[in-house]
N, C-alpha and C positions, 0 to 999 in steps of 0.2 A: 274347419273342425272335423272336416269329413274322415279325414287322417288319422283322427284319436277315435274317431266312432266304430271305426272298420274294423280296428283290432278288439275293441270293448263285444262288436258282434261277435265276431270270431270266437271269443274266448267263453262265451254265453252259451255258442251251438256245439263248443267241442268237450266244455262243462262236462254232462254227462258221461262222455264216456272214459274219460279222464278218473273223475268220479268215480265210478265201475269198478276200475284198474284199483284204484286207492281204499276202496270198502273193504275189503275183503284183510287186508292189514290193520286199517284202521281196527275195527270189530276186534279181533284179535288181539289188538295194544287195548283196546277198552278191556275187555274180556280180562286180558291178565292182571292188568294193575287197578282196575275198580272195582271187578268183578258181576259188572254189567255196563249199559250203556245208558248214560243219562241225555234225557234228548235238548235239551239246553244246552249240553254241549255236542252235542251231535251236530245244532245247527249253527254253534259258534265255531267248529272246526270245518266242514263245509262251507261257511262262509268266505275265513280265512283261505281254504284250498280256490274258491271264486276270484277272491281276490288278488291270489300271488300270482294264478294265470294268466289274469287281466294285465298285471304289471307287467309281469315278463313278455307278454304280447306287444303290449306298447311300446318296449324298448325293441325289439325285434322287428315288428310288423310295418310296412310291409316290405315283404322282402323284392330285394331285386332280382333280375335275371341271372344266371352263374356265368353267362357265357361275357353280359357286360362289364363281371369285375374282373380287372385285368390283373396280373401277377403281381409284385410287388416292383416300382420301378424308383421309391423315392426312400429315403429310412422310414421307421417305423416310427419316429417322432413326428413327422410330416402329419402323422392322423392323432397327434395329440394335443388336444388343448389344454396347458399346464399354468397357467395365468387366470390365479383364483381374483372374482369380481369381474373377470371380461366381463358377463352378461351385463353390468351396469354402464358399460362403455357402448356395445351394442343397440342397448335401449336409448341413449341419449342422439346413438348416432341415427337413430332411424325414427324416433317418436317425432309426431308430427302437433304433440300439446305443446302448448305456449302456457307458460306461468301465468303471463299477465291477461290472456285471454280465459274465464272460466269456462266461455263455449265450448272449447275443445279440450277439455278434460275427460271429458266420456268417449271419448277416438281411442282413449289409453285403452278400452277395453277392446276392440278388434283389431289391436298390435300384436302383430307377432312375436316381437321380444321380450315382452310383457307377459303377452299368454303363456310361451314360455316357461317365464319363468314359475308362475303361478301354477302350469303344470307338473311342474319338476318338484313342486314344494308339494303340492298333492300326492305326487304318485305313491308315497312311500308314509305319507298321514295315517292311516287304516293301521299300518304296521306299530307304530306308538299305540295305536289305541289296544291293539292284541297284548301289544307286547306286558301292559299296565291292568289293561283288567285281564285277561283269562290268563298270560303266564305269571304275574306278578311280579315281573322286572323291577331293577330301580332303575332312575332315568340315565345311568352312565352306564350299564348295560344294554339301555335301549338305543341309547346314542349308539352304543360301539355295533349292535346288530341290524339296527339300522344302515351303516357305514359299510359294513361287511356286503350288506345283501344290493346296495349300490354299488360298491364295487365291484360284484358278481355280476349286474347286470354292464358295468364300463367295459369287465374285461369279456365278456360276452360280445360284443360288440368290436372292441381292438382286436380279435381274434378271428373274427371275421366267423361269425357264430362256429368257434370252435373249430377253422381249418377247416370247414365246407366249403367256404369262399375262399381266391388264392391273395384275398386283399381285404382290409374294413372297408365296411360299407358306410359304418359311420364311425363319427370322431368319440376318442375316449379325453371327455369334458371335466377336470375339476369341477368345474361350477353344477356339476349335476349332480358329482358327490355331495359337495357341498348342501346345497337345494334341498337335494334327497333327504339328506341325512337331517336338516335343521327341522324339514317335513316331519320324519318321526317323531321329533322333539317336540311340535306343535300335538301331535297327535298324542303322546304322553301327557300331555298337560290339559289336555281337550276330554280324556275318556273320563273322568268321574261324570263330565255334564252326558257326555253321549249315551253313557253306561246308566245312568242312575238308575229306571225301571227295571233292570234284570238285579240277581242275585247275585252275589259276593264267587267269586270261580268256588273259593274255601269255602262255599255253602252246599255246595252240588249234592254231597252226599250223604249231607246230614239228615238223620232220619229213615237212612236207606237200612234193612233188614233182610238181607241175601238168604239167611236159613229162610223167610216164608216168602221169596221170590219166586213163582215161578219162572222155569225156561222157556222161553219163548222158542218157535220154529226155526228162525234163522239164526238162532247159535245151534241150535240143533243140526240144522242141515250144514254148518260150514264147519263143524266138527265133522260129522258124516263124509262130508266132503275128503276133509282132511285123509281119513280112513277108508276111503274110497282108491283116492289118489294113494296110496301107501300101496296094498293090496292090488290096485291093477299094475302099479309098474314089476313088482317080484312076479303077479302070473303073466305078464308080458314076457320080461326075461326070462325064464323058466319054459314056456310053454308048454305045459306040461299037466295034463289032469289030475293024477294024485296028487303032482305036486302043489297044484293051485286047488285041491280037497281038503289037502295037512292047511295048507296054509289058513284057510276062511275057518275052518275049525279051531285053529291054535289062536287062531286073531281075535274072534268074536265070541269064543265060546271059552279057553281056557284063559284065557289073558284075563278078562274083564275078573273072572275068578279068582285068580292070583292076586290082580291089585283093588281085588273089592270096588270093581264098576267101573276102571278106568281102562280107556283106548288112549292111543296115544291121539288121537283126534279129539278126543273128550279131555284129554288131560292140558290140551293147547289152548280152547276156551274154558277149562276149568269149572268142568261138567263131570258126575258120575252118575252112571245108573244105582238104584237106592232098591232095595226091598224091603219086604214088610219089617226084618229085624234090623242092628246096626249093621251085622256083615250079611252081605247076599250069597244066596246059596245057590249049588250049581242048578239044583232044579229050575230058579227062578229064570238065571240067567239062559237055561235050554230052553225053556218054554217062551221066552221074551222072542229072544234072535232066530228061533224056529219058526213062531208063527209071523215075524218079519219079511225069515229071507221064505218061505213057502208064500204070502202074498206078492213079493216081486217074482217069484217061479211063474206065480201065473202070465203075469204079462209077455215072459218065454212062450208060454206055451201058446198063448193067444197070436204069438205073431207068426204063428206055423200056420194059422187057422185064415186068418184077417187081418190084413193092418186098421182096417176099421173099428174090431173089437179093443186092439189095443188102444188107438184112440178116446173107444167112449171109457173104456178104464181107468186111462189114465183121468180122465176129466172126471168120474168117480171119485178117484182119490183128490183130485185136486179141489171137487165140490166139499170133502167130509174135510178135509184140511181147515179152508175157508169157512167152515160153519163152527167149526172146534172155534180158530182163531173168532169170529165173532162174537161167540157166546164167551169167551176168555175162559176156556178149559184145554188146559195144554196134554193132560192123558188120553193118549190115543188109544184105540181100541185094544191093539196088542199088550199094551202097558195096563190095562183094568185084569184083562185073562190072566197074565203074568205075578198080577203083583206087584211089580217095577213101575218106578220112573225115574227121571233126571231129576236131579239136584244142584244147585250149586254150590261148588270146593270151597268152602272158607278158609282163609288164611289166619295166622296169629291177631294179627292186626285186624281184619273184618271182626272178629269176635273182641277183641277190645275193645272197640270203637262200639260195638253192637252192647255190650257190658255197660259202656258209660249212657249210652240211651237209655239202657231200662233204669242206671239207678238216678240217672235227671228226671224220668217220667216219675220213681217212685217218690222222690224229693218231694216234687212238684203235688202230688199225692197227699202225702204226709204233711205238706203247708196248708194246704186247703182243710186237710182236715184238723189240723190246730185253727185255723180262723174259727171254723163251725165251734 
């Protein structure tokens, strides 16, 4: 068992930062098509991302040395096992249960062509249950993407992970297709009992009201981010101080102006700055991004002085960030002076959806007070 455990590690410690890689798109796909992040599914897509690494580890891991696979010296059929049900040939050739003996019925379970196959019909389980409750497949699509995602891992494998190796390391199995595949089919038929405590995927949203959401700091900063990354590659190329003066000026100050609060970083997670009226006006938005970028000047100026002072600074800002986020008040100090904050962009569709709650709440209203 040790075999299957190594890689199930592996894929635990490398999780994170795999993870990491993947957040910052994910957030992004939430952001544009729900218009925030629902943590139900935060932790059912996360999971699934747990899951498919573990898989793809297990077919993969462990790898061998490069130097011991030798070129190709036999065809390419040579590494393929195309004789669907071998495993049941296998297993009868090597099982050491007797029918007529019940003693050694429970031997079947530390067979290796048995565990086998018991893990091949696993590996790919998890995947039926995705596939039925959070995408809502029907079961001949699940079949068919369960099938696919086995055969990615066969030809993975036949290809000698992809022509790193000049030869497979391992054989490309029907019967793992197979296995694989019948796997997701158990796992579709298995998610209402496994699922039943969580909510319906179609429920996630209901009830959600994005006009009185606030935005949270981390769509905040990976928009920022966004418009960070924009801005320093033009003053990079450029090098050039006016150049890179027009530009932080035209970015932050007349842009958000022209499209009433929108960055192209703010417009990717579907954010805009808001002022006290429906359109913001340029005072607001001079006084907002003035007294922002003069609080990052200082930490410039402080690292002329001490890297120390920058230091306790930054941990300043990082103490008032942490107290805002605890007390759940997302307006920072520049955004009360201003007048501004973020908001989030609703679409045609959020506001319909948002339409039909209030007139279910008022229904719901109106029966109650016919009963009285």
């Amino acid at each position: 068992m040790d075999k299957y455990l190594e890689p199930i590690k592996i894929a635990i410690i490398t999780f994170p930062f795999i993870a990491a890689i993947f957040t910052v798109p994910f957030l992004i796909f939430q952001y544009k098509k729900y218009g925030y992040v629902n943590k139900i599914r935060l932790v059912i897509v996360y999971s699934l991302l747990l899951f498919l690494i573990n898989a793809y580890y297990l077919v993969i891991l462990p790898l061998p040395n490069i130097e011991s696979i030798h070129p190709l010296k036999k065809p390419i059929t040579e590494y393929m096992q195309l004789i669907p049900f071998t495993f049941i040939f296998d297993f009868l050739k090597e099982t050491k249960v007797q029918l007529n003996e019940p003693s050694t019925y429970l031997m079947i379970l530390k067979e290796r062509a048995f565990l086998q196959v018991i893990l091949n019909v696993m590996l790919l389980m998890p995947l039926g249950v995705y596939c039925r409750y959070y995408f809502r497949k029907s079961l001949g699509k699940t079949v068919l993407i369960t099938f696919l995602i086995s055969l990615f891992f066969e030809i993975t494998q036949i290809t000698g992970l992809y022509g790193i190796y000049e030869a497979p390391y391992r054989l490309f199995d029907v019967d793992d297709l197979m296995l694989n595949t019948f796997g997701g089919m158990i796992g579709y038929l298995l998610a209402p009992k496994i699922t039943y405590f969580l909510p319906g995927s179609d429920k996630f949203d209901v009830g959600i009201d994005l006009k009185s959401m606030q935005v949270g700091f981390i769509r905040r900063f990976v928009g920022a981010g966004i418009d960070i990354l924009i801005n320093f590659t033009i003053i990079t190329v450029f090098n050039n101080l006016v150049v890179s003066v027009v530009d932080l000026l035209l970015y932050y100050i007349i842009l958000p102006y022209i499209t009433n609060g929108v960055t192209l970083g703010k417009l990717i997670v579907r954010i805009k700055i808001k002022g006290r009226r429906e359109r913001i006006t340029f005072k607001e938005i001079l006084k907002r991004n003035g007294i922002l970028f003069f609080t990052i000047s200082i930490q410039l100026v402080l690292s002329f002085i001490s890297p120390v002072f920058v230091v306790v600074y930054n941990l300043t800002i990082s103490g008032y960030i942490l107290y805002k986020t605890i007390k759940n008040d997302k307006i920072l100090f520049y955004e009360r002076i201003s007048g501004t904050k973020n908001v989030i962009v609703c679409n045609e569709k959020d506001t319909l959806e948002e339409e039909n709650i209030d007139l279910q709440k008022l229904n719901s209203l109106n029966k109650v007070a016919l009963h009285r």
